[in-house]
N, C-alpha and C positions, 0 to 999 in steps of 0.2 A: 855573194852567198853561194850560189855556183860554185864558184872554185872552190869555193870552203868546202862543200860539198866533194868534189873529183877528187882532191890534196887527200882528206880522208878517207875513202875509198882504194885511193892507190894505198896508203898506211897501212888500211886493214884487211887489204886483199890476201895478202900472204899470211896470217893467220885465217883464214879458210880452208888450205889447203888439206887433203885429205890425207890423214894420220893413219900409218899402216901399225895392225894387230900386233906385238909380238909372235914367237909362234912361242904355244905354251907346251908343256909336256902331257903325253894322250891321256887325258879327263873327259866325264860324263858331270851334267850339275844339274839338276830339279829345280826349275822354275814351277813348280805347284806343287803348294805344302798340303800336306793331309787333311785339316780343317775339321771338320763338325764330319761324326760316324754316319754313312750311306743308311736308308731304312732298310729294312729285313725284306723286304722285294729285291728278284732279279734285276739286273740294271748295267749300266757302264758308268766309265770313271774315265776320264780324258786326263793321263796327267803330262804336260810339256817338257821337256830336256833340251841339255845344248851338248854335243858331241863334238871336242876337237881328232875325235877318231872312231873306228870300228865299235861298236858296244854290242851286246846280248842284254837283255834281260830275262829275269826267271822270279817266278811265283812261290813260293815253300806250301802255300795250301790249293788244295786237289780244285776246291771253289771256285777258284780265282785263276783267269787265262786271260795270257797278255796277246797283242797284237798292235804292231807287228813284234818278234822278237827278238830285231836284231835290226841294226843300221850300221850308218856312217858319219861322218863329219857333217853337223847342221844343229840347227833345229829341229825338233821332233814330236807328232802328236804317237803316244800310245794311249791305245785303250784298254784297260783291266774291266774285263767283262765277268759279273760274279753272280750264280746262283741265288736262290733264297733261302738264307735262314729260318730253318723251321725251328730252330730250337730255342732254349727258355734262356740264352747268357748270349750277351756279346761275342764276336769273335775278330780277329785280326789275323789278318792275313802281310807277311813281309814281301815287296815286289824289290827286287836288291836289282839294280843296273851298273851292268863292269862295263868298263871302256878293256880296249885295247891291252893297254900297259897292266891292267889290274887293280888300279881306283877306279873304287863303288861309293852310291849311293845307295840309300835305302828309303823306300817307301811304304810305310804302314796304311794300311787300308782295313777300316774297324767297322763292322757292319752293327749294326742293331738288331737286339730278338725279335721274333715276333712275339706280340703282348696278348 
């Protein structure tokens, strides 16, 4: 039973081995999708990314400020920190993240009125 055991182990050792990444062309990609509208309070927003290079992010509404606004190659938390909504209508705010090369994502952030 033993050797049965060692026999497959040697078989399946080298399918272990650690599989190197391609390298891809410089991208940014949103691991956290927009989901259910934030309430009409001030507040933050954690959203995650994966950079295979340099990126920036920017905000289009005055409400809404990112941090940090720019990285490098990784994983990444930003936080979209936003005002509160006094007013009677929904609103969205676009947070667009460029990589390096110049593919974007885009992140909508829809806050709720206050009722």
């Amino acid at each position: 039973m033993s050797f049965a055991l060692a026999l497959l182990a040697v078989v399946l050792a080298p399918s272990c081995q650690k599989v190197e990444t391609p390298t891809r062309p410089d991208s940014v990609a949103l691991y956290t999708h927009p989901g259910k509208p934030v309430s009409y309070e001030a507040g933050t927003r954690g959203v995650t990314i994966s950079a295979t290079c340099d990126w920036t992010v920017k905000s289009d509404a005055s409400w809404v400020t990112v941090s940090p606004e720019s990285g490098s190659v990784g994983i990444h938390e930003v936080v979209l920190s936003y005002s509160e909504n006094t007013g009677t209508a929904a609103r969205s705010a676009n947070v667009v993240f460029t990589a390096k090369g110049g593919q974007s994502e885009k992140f909508v952030l829809t806050q709720n009125p206050k009722q």
